[in-house]
C-alpha positions in Angstrom: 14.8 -44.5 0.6 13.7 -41.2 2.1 12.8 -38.3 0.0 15.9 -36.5 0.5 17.9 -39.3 -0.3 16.1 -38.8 -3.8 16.7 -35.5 -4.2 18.5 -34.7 -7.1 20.8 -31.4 -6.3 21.1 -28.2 -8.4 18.9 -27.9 -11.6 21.5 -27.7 -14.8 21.3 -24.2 -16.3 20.3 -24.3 -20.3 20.8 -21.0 -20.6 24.9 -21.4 -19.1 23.9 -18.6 -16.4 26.3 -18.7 -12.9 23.7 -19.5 -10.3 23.2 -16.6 -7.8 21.5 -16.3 -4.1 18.4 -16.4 -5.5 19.2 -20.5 -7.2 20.3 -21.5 -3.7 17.4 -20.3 -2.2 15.1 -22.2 -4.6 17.0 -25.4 -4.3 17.0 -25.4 -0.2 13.1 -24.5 -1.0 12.8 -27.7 -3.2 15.2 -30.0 -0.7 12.7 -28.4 2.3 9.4 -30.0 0.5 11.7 -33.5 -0.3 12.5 -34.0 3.2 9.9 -35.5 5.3 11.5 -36.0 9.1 10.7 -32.7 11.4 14.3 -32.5 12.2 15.6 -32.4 9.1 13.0 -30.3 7.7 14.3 -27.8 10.5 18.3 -28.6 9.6 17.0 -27.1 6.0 15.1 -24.5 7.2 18.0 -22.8 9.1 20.2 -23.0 5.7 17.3 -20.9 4.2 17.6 -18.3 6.7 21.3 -18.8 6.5 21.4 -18.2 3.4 18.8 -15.5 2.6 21.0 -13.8 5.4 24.1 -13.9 3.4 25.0 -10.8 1.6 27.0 -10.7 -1.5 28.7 -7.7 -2.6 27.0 -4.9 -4.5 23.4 -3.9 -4.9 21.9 -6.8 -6.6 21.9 -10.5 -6.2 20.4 -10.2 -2.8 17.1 -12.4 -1.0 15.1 -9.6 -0.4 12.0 -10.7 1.9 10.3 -9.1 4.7 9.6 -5.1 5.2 10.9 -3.2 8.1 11.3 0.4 9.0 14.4 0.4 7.0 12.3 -0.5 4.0 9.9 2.1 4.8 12.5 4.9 5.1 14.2 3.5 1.9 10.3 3.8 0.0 9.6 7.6 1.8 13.4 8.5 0.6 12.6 6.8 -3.5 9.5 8.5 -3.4 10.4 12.0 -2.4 13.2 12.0 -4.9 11.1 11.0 -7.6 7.7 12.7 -6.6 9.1 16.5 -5.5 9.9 17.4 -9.3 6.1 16.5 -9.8 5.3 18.9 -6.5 7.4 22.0 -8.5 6.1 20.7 -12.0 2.9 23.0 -13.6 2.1 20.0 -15.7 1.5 17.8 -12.9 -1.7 20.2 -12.4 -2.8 20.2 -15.9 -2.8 16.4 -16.6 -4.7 15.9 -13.2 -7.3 18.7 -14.9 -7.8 16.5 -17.6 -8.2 13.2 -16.0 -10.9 15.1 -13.7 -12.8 15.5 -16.8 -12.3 11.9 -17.5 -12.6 9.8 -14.4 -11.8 6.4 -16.7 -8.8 8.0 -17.0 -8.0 8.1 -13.2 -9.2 4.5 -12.5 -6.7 3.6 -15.7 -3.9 6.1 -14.1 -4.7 3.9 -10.6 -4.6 1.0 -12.1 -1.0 1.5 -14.2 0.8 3.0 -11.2 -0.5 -0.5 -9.2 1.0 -2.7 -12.3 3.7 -1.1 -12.8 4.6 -1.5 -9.4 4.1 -5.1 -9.0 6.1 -5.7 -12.2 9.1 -3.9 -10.7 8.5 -5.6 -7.4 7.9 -9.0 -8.4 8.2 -9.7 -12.0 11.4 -7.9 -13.4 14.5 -9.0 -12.3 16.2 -6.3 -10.4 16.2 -8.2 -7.3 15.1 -11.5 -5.8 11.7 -10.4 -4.2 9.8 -12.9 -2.1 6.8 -12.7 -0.2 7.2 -13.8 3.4 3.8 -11.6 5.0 0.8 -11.0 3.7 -1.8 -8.6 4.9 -5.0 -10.9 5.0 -3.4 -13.7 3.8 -3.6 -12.1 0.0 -1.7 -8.7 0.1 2.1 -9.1 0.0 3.4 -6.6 3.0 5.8 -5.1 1.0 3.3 -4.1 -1.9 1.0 -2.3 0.7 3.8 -0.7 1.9 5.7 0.4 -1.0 2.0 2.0 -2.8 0.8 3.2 0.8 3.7 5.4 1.9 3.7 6.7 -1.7 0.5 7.6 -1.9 0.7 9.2 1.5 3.4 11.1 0.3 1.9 11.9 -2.9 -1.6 13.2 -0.5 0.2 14.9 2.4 3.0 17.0 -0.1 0.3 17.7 -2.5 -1.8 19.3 0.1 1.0 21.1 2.2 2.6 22.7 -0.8 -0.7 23.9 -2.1 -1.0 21.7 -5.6 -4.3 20.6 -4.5 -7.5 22.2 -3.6 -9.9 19.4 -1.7 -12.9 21.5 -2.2 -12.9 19.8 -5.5 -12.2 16.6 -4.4 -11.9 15.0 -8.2 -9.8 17.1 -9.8 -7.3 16.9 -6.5 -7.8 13.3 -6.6 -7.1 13.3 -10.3 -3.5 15.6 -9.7 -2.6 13.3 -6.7 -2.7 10.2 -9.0 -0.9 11.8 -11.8 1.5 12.6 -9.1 1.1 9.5 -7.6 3.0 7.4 -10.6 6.5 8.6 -10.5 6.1 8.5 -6.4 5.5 5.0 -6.3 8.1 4.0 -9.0 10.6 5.9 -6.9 9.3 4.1 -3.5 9.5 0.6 -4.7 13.3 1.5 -6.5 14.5 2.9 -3.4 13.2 -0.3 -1.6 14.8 -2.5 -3.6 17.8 -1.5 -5.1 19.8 -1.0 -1.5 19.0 -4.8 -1.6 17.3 -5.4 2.3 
């Protein structure tokens, strides 16, 4: 008896849930590592793609895997809308005055905005994230993307609407982080939450 043959079908649900796109997807994952003939193994392959593919109605529920230049507009669009009250915000400029004093307290700010970006990504359940690309075999594509553009963002609006002096490259360092946060909250949303 082959290993598919054994395969069991869909896990029973304790918790009396409806299974979604994101089950499927796990199942033909599982039935892909049961079957052991190439062809087959191909047969299950093209129902994953088939059905990470498949979009069911609304914003959430979807596969979301890969990053394109879709994703990247939807991240610049999530972080401008969330980052340009920080731009027009004085308090932006006095908590990076602070932090400048404290440079703990910018690795810490780093740090957060990097968490708090991988638990919306990856851990909470907005969405059905997976990692298809990684940048050097460790960095999920869409995590690079999602703090890079905002960061960039964060740097290059900072800058051109005069929030930051670099002559004093800590303390603009420091405001660019503090701005930094709500960017990359709003890049990652606006990735996700259209669902591609």
């Amino acid at each position: 008896m082959s290993d598919a043959a054994m395969y069991e079908g869909p896990m029973d649900d304790d918790e009396g849930e409806s299974p979604d796109m994101g089950d499927l997807y796990d199942e033909l994952e599982a039935l892909a590592d049961a079957v052991d003939d190439p062809d087959e193994r191909e047969r299950v392959e093209r129902a994953m793609r088939t059905a990470a593919a498949v979009e069911p109605g609304g914003l959430f529920g979807r596969v979301i895997k890969g990053f394109d230049r879709g994703d990247v507009a939807e991240a610049l669009l999530g972080s401008a809308l969330f980052g340009i009250p920080m731009l027009v915000e004085g308090g932006t400029g006095e908590v990076g005055a602070f932090l400048a004093t404290h440079p703990v307290s910018v690795v810490g700010t780093l740090a957060f905005t990097v968490a708090a970006i991988v638990g919306i990504l990856y851990v909470s359940d907005f969405q059905d994230v997976r990692v298809t690309h990684r940048i050097f075999g460790v960095v999920p594509r869409r995590l690079a993307g999602v703090l890079g553009i905002s960061l960039a963002f964060a740097i290059v609006s900072m800058t051109a609407w005069g929030r930051v002096e670099w002559a004093t490259p800590l303390s603009a360092a420091a405001s660019v982080s503090v701005a930094w946060v709500p960017m990359a909250i709003g890049a990652a949303l606006g990735d996700i939450l259209p669902g591609t």
